[in-house]
C-alpha positions as CSV (number, residue, x, y, z in Angstrom):
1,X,189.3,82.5,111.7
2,X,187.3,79.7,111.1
3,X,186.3,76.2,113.2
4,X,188.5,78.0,115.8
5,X,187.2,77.1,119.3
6,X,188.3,79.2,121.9
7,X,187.1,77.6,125.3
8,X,186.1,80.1,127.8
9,X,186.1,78.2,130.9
10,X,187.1,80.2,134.8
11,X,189.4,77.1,135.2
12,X,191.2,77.3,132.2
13,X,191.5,81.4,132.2
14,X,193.3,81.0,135.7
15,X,195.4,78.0,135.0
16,X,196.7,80.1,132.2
17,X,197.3,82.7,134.5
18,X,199.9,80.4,136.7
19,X,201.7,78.6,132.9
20,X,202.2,82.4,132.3
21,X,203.8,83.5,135.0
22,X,208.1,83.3,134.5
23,X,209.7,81.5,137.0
24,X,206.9,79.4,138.1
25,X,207.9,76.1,139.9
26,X,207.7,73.1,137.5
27,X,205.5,71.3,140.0
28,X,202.6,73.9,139.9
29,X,203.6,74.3,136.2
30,X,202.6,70.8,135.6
31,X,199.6,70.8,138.1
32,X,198.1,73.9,136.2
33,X,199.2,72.1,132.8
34,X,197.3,69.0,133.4
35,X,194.3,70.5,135.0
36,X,193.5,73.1,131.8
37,X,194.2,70.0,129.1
38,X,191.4,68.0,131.0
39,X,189.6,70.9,130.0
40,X,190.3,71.2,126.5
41,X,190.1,67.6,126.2
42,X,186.3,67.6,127.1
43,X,185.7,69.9,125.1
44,X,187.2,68.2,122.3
45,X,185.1,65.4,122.9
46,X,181.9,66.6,124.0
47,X,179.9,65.7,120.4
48,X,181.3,62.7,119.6
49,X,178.7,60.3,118.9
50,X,176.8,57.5,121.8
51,X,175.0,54.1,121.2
52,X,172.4,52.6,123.4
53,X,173.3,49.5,125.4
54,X,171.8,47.4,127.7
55,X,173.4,46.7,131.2
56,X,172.4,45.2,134.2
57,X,172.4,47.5,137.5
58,X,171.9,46.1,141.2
59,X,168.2,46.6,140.8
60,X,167.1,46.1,136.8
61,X,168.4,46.0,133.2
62,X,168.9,49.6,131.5
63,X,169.7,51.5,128.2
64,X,172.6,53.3,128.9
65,X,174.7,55.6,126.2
66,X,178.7,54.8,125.3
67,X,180.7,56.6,123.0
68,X,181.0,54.8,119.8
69,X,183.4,56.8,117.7
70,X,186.7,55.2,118.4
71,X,189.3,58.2,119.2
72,X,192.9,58.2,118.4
73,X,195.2,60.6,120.4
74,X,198.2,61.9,118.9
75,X,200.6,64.2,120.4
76,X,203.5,65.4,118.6
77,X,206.8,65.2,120.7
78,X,208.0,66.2,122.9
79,X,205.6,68.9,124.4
80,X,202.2,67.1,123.4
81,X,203.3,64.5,125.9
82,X,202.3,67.2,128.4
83,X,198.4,66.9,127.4
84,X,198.5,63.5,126.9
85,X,198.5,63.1,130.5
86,X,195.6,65.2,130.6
87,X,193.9,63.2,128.0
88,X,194.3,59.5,129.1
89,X,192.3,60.4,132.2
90,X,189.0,61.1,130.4
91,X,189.8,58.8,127.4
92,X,191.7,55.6,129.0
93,X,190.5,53.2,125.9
94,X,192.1,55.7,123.0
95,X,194.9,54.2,121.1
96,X,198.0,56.9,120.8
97,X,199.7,57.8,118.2
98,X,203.1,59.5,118.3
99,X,204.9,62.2,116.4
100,X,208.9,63.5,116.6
101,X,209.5,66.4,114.9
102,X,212.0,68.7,115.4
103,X,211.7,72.7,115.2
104,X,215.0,74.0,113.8
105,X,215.9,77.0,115.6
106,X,217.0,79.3,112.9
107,X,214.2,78.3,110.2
108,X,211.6,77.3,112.7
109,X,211.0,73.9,109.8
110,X,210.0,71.0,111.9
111,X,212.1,67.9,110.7
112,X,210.2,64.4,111.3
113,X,212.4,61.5,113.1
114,X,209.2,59.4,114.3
115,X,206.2,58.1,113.4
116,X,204.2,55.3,115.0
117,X,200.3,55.6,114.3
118,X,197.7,52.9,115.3
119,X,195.5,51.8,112.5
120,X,193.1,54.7,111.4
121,X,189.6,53.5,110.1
122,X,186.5,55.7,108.9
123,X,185.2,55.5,112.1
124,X,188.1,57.4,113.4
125,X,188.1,60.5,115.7
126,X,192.0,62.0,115.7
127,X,193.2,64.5,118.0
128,X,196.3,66.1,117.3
129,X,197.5,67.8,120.9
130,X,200.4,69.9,120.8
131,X,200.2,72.7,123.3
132,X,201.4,75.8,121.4
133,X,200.3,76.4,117.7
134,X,203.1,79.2,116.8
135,X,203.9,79.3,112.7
136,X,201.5,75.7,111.9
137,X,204.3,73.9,110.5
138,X,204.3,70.8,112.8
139,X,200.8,70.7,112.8
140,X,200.0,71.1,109.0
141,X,203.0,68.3,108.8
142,X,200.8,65.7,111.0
143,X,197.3,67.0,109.4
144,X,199.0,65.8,105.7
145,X,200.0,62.4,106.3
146,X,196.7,62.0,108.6
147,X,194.1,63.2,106.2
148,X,195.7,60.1,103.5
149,X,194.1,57.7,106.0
150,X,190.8,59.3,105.5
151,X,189.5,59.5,109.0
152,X,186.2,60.2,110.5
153,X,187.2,63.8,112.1
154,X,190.9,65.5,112.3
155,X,190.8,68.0,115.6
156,X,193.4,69.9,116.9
157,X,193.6,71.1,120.8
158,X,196.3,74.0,121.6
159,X,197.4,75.4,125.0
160,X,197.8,78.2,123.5
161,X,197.7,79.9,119.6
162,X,199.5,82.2,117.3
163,X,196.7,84.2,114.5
164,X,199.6,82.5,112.2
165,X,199.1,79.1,112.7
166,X,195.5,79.1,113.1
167,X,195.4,81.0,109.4
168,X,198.3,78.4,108.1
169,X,195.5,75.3,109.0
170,X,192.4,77.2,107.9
171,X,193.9,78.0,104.6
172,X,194.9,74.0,104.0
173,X,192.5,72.3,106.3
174,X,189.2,74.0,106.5
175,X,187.4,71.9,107.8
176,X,189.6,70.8,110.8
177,X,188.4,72.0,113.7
178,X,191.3,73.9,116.4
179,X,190.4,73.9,120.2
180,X,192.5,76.1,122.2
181,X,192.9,78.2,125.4
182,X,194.0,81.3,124.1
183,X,194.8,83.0,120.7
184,X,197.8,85.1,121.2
185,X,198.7,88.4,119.5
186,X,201.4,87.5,117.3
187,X,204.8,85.6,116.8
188,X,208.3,87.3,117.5
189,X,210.9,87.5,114.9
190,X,212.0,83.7,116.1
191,X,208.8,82.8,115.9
192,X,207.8,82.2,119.5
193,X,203.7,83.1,120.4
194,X,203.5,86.2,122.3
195,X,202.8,86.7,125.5
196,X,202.9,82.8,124.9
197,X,204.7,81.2,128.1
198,X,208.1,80.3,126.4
199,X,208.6,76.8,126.1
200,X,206.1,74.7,127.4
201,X,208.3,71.4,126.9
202,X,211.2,72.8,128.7
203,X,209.1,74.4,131.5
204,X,207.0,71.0,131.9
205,X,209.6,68.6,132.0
206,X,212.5,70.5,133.9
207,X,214.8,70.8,131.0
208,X,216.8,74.0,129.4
């Protein structure tokens, strides 16, 4: 595997531990959800480039460092609404994106009903954020139509990976970097990660 990121962090390891765990009430589901994608999100970020500017404290004027790549979010509905959450809090200027696609159940082929992008320039940092990267068919789907618009960087951040996907991007999309949790052992015969966590829209936002 390569440009995989695996982020070892004791936060994220134990609010794994909890998004695991069947039966788990959606309040703590959601607690433990947001708290790990703030993690991966800094992570995601952490080398994005600064410029100097000057501002005026209480006592002097001062260089201080912002970021000036311009980053695009774009989660890929429904479940990367989950880490958008997450997201917004470290990066509340990011424009967002967003993505529909739809996983048919017995060929696991995502099917696109939406797409809304802001403008992508050259300056462009996008982050794709979808929590589970199972065969790498929504992703790869978002990474093609992206990659036209020439962007700056194309990143990826995963709750949680299948060896699957991770090999489906690598092969097509070398140089996109993944950032992730956890890479899983494999994908069932319906193409669910496992252990995985089962559904992480459903168990996020209550629904069956």
């Amino acid at each position: 595997m390569q440009n995989v990121h695996i982020i070892k962090h004791p936060f994220i390891s134990d609010a794994l531990a909890h998004l695991r765990t069947q039966g788990l009430e959606i309040e703590k589901f959601r607690h433990h959800s947001n708290k790990m994608c703030q993690l991966l999100i800094t992570e995601v970020v952490k080398d994005l480039e600064l410029k100097d500017v000057k501002v005026q404290t209480p006592l002097e004027e001062t260089t201080v460092q912002r970021l000036s790549d311009e980053v695009i979010l774009i989660p890929v509905l429904r479940a990367g609404l989950a880490m958008l959450v997450g997201a917004l809090e470290f990066l509340p200027k990011s424009h967002v994106g967003f993505v529909g696609l739809e996983r048919d159940e017995k060929t696991a082929v995502a099917r696109e009903y939406y797409w809304k992008l802001p403008k992508i320039s050259h300056n462009s940092v996008v982050v794709v954020v979808d929590p589970m990267l199972a065969t790498g068919g929504s992703i790869l789907h978002v990474l093609r139509r992206i990659s036209e618009e020439k962007p700056k960087k194309i990143r990826v951040a995963c709750v949680i990976s299948a060896p699957e996907g991770i090999e489906a991007v690598n092969k097509e999309f070398p140089d996109v970097e993944i950032f992730t949790g956890a890479v899983d052992d494999h994908l069932n015969d319906k193409k669910y990660i496992v252990p995985g966590l089962g559904d992480f829209g459903d168990r996020y936002f209550g629904t069956d």
